[in-house]
ZADO-1210 file (C-alpha; in nm, 4 decimals, padded with zeros to 6 digits):
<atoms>
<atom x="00.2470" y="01.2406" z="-04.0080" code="UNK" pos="1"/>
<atom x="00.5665" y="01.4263" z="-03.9770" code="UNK" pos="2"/>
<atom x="00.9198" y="01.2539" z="-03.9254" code="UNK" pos="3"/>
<atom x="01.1053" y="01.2974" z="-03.5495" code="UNK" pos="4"/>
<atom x="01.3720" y="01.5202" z="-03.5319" code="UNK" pos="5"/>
<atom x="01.5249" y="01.4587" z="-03.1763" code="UNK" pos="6"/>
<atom x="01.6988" y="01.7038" z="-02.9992" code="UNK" pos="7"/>
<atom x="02.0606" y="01.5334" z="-02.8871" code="UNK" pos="8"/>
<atom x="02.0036" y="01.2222" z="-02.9043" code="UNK" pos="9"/>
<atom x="01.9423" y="00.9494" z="-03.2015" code="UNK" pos="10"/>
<atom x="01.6703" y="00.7333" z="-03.0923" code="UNK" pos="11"/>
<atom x="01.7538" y="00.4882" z="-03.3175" code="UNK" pos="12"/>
<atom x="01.9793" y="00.3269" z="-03.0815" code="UNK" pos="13"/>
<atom x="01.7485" y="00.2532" z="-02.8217" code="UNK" pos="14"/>
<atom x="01.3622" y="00.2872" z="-02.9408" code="UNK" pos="15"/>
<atom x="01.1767" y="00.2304" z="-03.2199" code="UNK" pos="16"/>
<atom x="00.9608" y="00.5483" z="-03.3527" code="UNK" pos="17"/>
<atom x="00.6470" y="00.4375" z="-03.5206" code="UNK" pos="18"/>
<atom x="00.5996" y="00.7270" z="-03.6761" code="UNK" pos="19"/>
<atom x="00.3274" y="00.5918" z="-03.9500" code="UNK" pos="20"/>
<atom x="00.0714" y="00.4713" z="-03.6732" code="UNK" pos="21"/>
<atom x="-00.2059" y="00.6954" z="-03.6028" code="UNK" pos="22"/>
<atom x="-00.1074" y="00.7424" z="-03.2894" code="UNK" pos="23"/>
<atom x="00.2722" y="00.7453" z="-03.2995" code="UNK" pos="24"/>
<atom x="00.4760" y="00.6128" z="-02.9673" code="UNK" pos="25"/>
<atom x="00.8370" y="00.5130" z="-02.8964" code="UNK" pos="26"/>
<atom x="00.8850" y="00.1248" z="-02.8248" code="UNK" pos="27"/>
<atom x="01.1989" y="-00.0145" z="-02.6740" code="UNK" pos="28"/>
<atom x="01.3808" y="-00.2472" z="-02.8955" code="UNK" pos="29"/>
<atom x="01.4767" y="-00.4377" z="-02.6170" code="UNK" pos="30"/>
<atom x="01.1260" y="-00.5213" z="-02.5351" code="UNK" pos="31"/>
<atom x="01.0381" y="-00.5822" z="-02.9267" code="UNK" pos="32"/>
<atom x="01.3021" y="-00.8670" z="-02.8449" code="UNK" pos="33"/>
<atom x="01.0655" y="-01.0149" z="-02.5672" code="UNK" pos="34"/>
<atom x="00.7401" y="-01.1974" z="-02.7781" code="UNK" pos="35"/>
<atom x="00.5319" y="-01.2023" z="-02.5104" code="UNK" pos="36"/>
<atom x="00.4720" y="-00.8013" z="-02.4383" code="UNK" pos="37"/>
<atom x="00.3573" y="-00.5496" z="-02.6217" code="UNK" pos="38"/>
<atom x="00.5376" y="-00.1858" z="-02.4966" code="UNK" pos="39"/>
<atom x="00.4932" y="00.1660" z="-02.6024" code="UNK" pos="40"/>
<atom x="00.5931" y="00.5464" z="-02.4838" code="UNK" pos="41"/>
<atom x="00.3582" y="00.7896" z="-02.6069" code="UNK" pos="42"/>
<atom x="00.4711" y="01.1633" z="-02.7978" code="UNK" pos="43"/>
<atom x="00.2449" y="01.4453" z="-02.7920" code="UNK" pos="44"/>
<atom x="00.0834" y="01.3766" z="-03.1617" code="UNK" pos="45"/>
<atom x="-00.1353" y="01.1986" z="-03.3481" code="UNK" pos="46"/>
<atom x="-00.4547" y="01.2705" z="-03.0261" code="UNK" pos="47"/>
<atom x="-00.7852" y="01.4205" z="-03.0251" code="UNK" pos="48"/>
<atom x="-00.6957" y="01.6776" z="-02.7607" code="UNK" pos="49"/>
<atom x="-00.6527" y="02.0390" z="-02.8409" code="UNK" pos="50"/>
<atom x="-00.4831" y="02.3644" z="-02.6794" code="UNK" pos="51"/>
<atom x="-00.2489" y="02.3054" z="-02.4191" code="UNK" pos="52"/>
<atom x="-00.3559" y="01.9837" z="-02.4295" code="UNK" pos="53"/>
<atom x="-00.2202" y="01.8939" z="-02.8240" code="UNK" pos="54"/>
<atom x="-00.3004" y="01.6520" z="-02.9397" code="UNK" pos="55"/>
<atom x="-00.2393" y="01.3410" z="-02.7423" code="UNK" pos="56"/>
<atom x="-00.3259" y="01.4155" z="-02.3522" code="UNK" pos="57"/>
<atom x="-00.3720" y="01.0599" z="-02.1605" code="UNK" pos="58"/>
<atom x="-00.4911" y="01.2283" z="-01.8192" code="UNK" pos="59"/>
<atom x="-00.8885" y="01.2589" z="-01.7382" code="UNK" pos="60"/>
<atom x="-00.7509" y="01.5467" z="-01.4352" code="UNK" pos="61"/>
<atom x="-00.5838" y="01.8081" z="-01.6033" code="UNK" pos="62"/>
<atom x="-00.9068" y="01.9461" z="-01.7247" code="UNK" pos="63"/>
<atom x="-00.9152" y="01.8052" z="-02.0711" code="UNK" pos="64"/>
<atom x="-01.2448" y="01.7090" z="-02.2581" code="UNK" pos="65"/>
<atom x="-01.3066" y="01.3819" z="-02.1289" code="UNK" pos="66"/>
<atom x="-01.4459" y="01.2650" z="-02.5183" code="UNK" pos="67"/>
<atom x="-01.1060" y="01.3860" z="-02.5897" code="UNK" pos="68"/>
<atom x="-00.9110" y="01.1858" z="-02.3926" code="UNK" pos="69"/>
<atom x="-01.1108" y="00.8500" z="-02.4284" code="UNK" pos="70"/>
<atom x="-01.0475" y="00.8947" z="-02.8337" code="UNK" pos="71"/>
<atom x="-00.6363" y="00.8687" z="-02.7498" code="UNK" pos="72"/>
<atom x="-00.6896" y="00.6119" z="-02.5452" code="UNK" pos="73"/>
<atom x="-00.8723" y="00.4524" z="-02.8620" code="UNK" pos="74"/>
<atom x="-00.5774" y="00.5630" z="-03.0721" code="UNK" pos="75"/>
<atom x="-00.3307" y="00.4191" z="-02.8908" code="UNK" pos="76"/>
<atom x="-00.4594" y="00.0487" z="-02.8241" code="UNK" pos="77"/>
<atom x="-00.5687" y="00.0727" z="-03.1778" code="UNK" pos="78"/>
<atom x="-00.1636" y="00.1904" z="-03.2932" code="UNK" pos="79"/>
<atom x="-00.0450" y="-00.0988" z="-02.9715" code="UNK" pos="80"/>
<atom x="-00.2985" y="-00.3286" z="-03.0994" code="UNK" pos="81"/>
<atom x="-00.4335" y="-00.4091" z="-02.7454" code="UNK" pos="82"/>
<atom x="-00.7688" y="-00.4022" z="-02.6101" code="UNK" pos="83"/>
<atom x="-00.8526" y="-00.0108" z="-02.4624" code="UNK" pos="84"/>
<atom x="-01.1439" y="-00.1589" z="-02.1940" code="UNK" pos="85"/>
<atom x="-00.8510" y="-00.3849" z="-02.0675" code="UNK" pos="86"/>
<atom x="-00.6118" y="-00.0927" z="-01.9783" code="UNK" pos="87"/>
<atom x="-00.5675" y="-00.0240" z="-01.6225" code="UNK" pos="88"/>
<atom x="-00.3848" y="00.2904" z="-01.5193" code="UNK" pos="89"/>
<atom x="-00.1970" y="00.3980" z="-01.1746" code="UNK" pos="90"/>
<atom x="-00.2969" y="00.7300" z="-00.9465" code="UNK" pos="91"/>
<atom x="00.0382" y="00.8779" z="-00.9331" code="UNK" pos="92"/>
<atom x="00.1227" y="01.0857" z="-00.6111" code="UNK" pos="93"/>
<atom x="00.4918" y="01.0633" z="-00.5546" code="UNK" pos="94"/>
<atom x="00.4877" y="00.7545" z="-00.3499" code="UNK" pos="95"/>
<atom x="00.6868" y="00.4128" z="-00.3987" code="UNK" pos="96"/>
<atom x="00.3204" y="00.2235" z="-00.3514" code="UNK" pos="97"/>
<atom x="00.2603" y="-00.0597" z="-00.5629" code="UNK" pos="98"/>
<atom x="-00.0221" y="-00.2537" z="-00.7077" code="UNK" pos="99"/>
<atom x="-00.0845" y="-00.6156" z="-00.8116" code="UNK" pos="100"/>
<atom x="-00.3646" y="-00.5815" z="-01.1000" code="UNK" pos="101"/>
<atom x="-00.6604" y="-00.7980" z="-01.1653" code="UNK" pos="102"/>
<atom x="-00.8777" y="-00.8718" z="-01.3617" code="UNK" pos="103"/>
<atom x="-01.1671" y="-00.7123" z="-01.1855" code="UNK" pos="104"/>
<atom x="-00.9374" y="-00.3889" z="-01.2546" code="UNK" pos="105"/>
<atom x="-00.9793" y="-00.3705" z="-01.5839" code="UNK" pos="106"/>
<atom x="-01.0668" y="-00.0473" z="-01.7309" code="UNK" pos="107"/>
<atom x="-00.9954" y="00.1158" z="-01.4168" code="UNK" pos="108"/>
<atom x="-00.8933" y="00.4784" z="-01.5251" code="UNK" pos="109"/>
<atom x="-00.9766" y="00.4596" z="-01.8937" code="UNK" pos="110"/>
<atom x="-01.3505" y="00.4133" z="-01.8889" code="UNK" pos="111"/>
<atom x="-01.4330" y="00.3035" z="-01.4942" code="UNK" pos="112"/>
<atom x="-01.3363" y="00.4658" z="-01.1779" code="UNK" pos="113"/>
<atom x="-01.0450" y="00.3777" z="-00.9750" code="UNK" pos="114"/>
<atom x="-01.0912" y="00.2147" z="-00.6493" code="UNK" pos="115"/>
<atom x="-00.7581" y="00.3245" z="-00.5697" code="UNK" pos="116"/>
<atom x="-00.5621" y="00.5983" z="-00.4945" code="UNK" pos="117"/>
<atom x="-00.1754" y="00.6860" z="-00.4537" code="UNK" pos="118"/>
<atom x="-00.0286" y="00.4152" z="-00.6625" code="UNK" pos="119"/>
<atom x="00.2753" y="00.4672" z="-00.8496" code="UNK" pos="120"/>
<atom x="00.3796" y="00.1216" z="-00.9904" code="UNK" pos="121"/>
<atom x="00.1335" y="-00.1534" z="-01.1279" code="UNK" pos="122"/>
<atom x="00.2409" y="-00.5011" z="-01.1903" code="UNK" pos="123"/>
<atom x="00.0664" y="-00.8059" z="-01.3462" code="UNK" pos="124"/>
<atom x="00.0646" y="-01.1497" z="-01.4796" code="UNK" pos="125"/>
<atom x="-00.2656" y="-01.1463" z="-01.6541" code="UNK" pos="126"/>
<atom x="-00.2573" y="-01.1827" z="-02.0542" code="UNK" pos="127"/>
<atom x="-00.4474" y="-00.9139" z="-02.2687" code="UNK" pos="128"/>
<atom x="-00.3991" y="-00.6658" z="-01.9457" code="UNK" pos="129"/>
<atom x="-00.1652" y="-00.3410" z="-02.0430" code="UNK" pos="130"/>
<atom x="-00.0339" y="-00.1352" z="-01.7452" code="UNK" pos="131"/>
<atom x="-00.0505" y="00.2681" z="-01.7610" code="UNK" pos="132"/>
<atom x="00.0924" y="00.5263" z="-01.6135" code="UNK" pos="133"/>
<atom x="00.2077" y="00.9099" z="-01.6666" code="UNK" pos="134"/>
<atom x="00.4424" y="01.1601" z="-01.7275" code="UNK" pos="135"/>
<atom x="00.5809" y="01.5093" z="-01.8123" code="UNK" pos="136"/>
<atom x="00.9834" y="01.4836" z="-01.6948" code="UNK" pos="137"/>
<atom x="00.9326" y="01.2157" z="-01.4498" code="UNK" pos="138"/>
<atom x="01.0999" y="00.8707" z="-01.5336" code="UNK" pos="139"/>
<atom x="00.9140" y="00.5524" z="-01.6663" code="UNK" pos="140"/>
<atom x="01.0099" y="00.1996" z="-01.5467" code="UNK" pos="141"/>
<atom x="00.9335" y="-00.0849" z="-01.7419" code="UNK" pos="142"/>
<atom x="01.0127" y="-00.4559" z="-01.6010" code="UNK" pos="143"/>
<atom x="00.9728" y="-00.7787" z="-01.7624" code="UNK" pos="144"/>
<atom x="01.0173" y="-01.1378" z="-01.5788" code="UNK" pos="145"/>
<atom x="01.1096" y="-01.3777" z="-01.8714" code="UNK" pos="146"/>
<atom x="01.0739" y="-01.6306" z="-01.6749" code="UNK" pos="147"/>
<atom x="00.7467" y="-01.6137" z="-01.4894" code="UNK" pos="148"/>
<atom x="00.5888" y="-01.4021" z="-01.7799" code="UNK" pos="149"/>
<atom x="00.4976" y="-01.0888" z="-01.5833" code="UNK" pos="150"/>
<atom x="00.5652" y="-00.7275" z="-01.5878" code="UNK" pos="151"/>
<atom x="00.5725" y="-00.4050" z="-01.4028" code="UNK" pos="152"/>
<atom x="00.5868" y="-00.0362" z="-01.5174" code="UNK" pos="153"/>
<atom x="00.6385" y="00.2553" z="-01.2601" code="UNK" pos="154"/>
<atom x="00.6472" y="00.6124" z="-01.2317" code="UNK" pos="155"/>
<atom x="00.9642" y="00.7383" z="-01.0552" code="UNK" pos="156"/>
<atom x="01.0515" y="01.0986" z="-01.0010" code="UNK" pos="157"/>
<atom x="01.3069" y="01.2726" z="-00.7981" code="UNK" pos="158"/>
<atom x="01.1221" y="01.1054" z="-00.5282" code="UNK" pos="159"/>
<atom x="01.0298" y="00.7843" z="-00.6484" code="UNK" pos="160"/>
<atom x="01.4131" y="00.7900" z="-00.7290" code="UNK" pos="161"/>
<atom x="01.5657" y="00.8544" z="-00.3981" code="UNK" pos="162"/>
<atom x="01.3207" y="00.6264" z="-00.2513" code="UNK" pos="163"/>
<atom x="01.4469" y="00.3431" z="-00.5198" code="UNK" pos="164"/>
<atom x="01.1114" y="00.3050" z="-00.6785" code="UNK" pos="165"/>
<atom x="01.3121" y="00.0317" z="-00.8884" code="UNK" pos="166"/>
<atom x="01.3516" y="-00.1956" z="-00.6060" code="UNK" pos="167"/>
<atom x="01.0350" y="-00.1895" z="-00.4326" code="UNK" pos="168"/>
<atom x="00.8762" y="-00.2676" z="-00.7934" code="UNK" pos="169"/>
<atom x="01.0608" y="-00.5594" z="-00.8381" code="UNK" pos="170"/>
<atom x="01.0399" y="-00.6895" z="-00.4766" code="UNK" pos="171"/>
<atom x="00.6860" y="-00.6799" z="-00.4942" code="UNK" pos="172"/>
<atom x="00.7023" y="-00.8491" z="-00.8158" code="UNK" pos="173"/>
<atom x="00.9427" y="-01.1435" z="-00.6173" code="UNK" pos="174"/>
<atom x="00.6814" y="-01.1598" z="-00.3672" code="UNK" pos="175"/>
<atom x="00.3707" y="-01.1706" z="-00.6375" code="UNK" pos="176"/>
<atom x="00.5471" y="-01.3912" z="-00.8885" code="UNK" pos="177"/>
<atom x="00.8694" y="-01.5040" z="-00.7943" code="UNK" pos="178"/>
<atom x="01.0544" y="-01.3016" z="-00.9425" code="UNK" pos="179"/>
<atom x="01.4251" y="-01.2728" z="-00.9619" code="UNK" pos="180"/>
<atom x="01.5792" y="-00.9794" z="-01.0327" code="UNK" pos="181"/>
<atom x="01.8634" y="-01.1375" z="-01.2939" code="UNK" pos="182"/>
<atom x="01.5747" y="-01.2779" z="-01.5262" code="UNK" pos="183"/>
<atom x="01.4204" y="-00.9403" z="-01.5604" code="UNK" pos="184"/>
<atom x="01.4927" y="-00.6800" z="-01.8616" code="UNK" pos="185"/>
<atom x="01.4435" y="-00.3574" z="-01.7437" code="UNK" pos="186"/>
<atom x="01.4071" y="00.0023" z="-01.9564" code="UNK" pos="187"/>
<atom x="01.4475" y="00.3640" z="-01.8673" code="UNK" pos="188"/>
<atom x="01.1933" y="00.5432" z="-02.0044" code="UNK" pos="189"/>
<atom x="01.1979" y="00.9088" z="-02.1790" code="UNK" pos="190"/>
<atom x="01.2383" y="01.1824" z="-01.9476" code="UNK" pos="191"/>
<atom x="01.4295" y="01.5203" z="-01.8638" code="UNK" pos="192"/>
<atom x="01.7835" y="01.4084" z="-01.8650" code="UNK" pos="193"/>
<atom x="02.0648" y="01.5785" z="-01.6226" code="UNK" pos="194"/>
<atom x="02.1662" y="01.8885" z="-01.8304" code="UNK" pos="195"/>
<atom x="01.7945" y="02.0339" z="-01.7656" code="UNK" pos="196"/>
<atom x="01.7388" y="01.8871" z="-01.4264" code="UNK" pos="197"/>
<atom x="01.8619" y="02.1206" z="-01.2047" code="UNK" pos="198"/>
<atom x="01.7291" y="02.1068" z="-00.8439" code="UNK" pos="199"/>
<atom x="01.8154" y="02.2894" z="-00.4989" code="UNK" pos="200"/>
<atom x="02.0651" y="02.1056" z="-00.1963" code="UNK" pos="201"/>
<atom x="01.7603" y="01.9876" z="-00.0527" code="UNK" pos="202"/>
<atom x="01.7017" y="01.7442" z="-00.2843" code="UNK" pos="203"/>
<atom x="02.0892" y="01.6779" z="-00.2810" code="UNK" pos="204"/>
<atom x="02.0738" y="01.5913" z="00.0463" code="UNK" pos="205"/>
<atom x="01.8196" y="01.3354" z="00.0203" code="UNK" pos="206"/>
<atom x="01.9882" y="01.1902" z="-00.2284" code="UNK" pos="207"/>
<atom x="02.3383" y="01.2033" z="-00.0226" code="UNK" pos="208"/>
<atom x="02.1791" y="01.0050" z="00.2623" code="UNK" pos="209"/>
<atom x="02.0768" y="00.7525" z="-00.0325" code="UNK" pos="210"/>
<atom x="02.3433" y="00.6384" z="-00.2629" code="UNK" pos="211"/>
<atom x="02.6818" y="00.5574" z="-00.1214" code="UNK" pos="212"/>
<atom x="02.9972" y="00.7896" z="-00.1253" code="UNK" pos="213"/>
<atom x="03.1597" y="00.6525" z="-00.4096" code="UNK" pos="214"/>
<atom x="02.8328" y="00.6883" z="-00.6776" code="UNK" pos="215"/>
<atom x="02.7526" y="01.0439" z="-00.5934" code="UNK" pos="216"/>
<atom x="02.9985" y="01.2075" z="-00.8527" code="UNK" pos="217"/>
<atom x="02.8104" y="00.9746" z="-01.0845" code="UNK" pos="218"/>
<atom x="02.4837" y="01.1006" z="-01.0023" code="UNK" pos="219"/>
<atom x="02.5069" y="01.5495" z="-00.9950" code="UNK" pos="220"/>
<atom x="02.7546" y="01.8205" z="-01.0290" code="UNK" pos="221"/>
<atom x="02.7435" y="02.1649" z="-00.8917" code="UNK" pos="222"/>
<atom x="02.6111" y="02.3867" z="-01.1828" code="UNK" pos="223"/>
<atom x="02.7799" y="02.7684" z="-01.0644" code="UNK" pos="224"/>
<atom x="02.4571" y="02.8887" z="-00.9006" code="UNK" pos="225"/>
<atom x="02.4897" y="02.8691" z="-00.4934" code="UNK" pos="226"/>
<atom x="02.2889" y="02.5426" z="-00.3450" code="UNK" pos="227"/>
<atom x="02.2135" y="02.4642" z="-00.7022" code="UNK" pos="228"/>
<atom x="02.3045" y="02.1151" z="-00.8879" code="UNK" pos="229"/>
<atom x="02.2251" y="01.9458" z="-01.1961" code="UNK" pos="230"/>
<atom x="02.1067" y="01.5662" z="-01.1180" code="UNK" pos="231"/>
<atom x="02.0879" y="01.2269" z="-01.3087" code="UNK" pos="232"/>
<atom x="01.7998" y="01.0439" z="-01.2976" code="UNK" pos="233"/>
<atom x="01.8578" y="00.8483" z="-01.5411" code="UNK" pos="234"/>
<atom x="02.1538" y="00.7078" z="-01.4184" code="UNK" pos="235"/>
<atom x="02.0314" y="00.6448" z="-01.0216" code="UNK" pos="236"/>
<atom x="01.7680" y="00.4705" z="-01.1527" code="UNK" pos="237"/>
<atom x="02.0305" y="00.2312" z="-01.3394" code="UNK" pos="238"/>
<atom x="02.2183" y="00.2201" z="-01.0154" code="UNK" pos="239"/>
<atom x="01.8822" y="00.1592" z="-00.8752" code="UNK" pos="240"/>
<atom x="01.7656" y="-00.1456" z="-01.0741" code="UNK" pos="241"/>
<atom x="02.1709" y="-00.3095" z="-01.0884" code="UNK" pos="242"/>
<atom x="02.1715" y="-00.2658" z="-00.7081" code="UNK" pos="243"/>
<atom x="01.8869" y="-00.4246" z="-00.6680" code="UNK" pos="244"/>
<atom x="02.0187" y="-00.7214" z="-00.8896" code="UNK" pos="245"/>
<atom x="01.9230" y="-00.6700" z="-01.2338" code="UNK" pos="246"/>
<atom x="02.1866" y="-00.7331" z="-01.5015" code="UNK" pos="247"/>
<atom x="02.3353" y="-00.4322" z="-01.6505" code="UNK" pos="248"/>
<atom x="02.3465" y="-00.5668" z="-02.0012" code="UNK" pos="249"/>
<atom x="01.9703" y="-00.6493" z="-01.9087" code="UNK" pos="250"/>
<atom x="01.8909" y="-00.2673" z="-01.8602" code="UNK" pos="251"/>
<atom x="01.8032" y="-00.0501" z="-02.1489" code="UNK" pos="252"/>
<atom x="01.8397" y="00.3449" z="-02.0340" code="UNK" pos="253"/>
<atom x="01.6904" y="00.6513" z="-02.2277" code="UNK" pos="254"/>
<atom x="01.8727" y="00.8531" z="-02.4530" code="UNK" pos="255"/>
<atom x="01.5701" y="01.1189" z="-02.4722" code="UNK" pos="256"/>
<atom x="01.5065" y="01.4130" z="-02.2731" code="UNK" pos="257"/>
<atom x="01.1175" y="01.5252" z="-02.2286" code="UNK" pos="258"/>
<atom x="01.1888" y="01.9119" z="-02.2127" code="UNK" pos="259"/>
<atom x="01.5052" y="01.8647" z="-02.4986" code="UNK" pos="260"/>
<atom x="01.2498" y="01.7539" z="-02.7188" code="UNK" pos="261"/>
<atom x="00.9314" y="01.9562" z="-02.5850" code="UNK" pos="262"/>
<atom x="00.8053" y="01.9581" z="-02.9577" code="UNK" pos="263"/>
<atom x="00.7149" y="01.5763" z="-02.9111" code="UNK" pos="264"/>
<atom x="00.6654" y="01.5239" z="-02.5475" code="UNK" pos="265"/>
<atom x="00.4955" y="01.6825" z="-02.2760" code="UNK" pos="266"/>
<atom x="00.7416" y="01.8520" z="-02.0124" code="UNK" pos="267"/>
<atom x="00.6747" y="01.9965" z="-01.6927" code="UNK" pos="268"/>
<atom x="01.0253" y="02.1982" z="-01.7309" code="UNK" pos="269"/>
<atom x="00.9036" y="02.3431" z="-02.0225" code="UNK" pos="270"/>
<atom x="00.5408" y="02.4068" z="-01.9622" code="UNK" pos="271"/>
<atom x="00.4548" y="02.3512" z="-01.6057" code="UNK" pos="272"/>
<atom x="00.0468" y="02.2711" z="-01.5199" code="UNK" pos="273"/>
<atom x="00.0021" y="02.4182" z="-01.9156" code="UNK" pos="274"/>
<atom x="00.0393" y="02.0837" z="-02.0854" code="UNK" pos="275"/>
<atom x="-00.1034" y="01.7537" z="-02.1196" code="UNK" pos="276"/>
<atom x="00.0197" y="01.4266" z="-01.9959" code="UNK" pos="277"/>
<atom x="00.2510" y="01.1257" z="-02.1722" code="UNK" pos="278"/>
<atom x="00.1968" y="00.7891" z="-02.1284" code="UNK" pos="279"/>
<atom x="00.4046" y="00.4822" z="-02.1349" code="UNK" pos="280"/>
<atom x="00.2180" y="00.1249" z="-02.1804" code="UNK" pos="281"/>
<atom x="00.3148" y="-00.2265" z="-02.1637" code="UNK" pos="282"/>
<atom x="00.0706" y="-00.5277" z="-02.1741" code="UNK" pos="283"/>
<atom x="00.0939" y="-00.9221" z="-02.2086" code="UNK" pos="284"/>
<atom x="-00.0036" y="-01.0502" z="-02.4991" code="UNK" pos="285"/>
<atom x="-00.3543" y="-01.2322" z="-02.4973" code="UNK" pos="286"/>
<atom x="-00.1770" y="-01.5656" z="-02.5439" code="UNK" pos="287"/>
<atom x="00.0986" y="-01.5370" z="-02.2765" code="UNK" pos="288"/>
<atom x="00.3704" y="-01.6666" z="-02.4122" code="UNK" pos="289"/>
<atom x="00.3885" y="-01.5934" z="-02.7872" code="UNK" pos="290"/>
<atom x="00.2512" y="-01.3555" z="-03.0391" code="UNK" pos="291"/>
<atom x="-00.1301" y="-01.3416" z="-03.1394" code="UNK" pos="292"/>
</atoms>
């Protein structure tokens, strides 16, 4: 398997590459720190899948062998070390919707149908459970309560973003668990960082009616081209998440961009519908509270 070579950024400092596993992933070092989850971002190698699809294509939608797509899902809990039939993944449309999983959702995406549709953020308490959900530029949200031993992972675009997918997650988690917002660690997940994000005054609008007067030089600068901006996800999703009451030394952000680094990771930027999809992952550990 060959060695990363990341495009601007040294992922050293913030993930973990394990680059030896047959299906190699990113995992945050700050969740390595938690013994109770297990947490993983996938790359584009190490799958079943071929053509546009190479190799390692999570999403049964995009027209992908199905075969194929079940064998990464193997890969993967076999590289995580979690149980594949236990994996329950969202139906992303864009929306801030979130869902409590149980245990009668188990396999729900990966080898059963969903029930569901138009879910963008899972949470859970259950041990042996791992949440899914997708990407190709979009931002990954991963939340851990240390205290009640529960997690949530979202999927937060432009729109989830504006919409402060962060908060929602974690209020729902508050009213599923209890929740507090200072004894969760929070990650920003791999995605296309502000230099490549460039998007139209509509969207700046949006944004303007969302984030107060005194972030917004924080958050995009006018690129040159008329009504055109470059915009930060990465960092209105931290403003997100410390707004909402999260520690900032408690929140990990990204130092990877998805299109930068297009060799390992699926990007929309780069490719548009000709691609596969990534995955991010985090589970609870069959034994709750420590290490099997």
């Amino acid at each position: 398997m060959e060695q990363f070579q990341w495009k601007y950024a040294d992922s050293r400092q913030v993930f973990r590459t394990e680059s030896l596993a047959k299906a190699p992933y990113l995992s945050f070092r700050a969740l390595e720190e938690i013994d109770f989850v297990v947490n993983g971002f996938s790359t584009r190698l190490g799958g079943a899948s071929t053509g546009k699809f190479t190799t390692m294509n999570f999403s049964y939608s995009r027209g992908d062998d199905p075969e194929h797509v079940l064998e990464n899902y193997t890969r993967m809990a076999d590289a995580l070390k979690v149980e594949r039939d236990r994996m329950v993944v969202s139906w992303q449309t864009h929306t801030t919707n979130i869902r409590r999983v149980m245990e009668e959702d188990e396999g729900k995406g990966v080898i059963r149908d969903r029930d569901y549709q138009d879910i963008d953020g899972l949470i859970c308490d259950i041990p042996g459970i791992t949440l899914v959900t997708f990407y190709a530029d979009c931002v990954p949200l991963y939340f851990v309560d240390k205290k009640n031993y529960a997690i949530g992972l979202s999927h937060s675009g432009w729109r989830g973003t504006v919409n402060r997918m962060g908060e929602k997650t974690l209020s729902a988690m508050q009213k599923a668990f209890g929740t507090r917002p200072e004894d969760v660690t929070a990650c920003i997940g791999p995605s296309i960082c502000k230099h490549c994000f460039e998007v139209g005054e509509e969207v700046i609008e949006e944004f303007r009616a969302a984030f107060s007067e005194k972030d917004r030089n924080k958050l995009w600068t006018p690129n040159g081209r008329p009504g055109k901006y470059q915009l930060d996800l990465w960092r209105a999703n931290q403003l997100v998440l410390e707004e909402a009451g999260v520690l900032r030394d408690q929140i990990t952000v990204t130092n990877l961009c998805t299109r930068c680094n297009d060799k390992y990771l699926f990007s929309h930027r780069s490719c548009g519908e000709n691609r596969g999809n990534l995955a991010a992952f985090l589970g609870i550990r069959n034994k709750g509270k420590g290490r099997t």
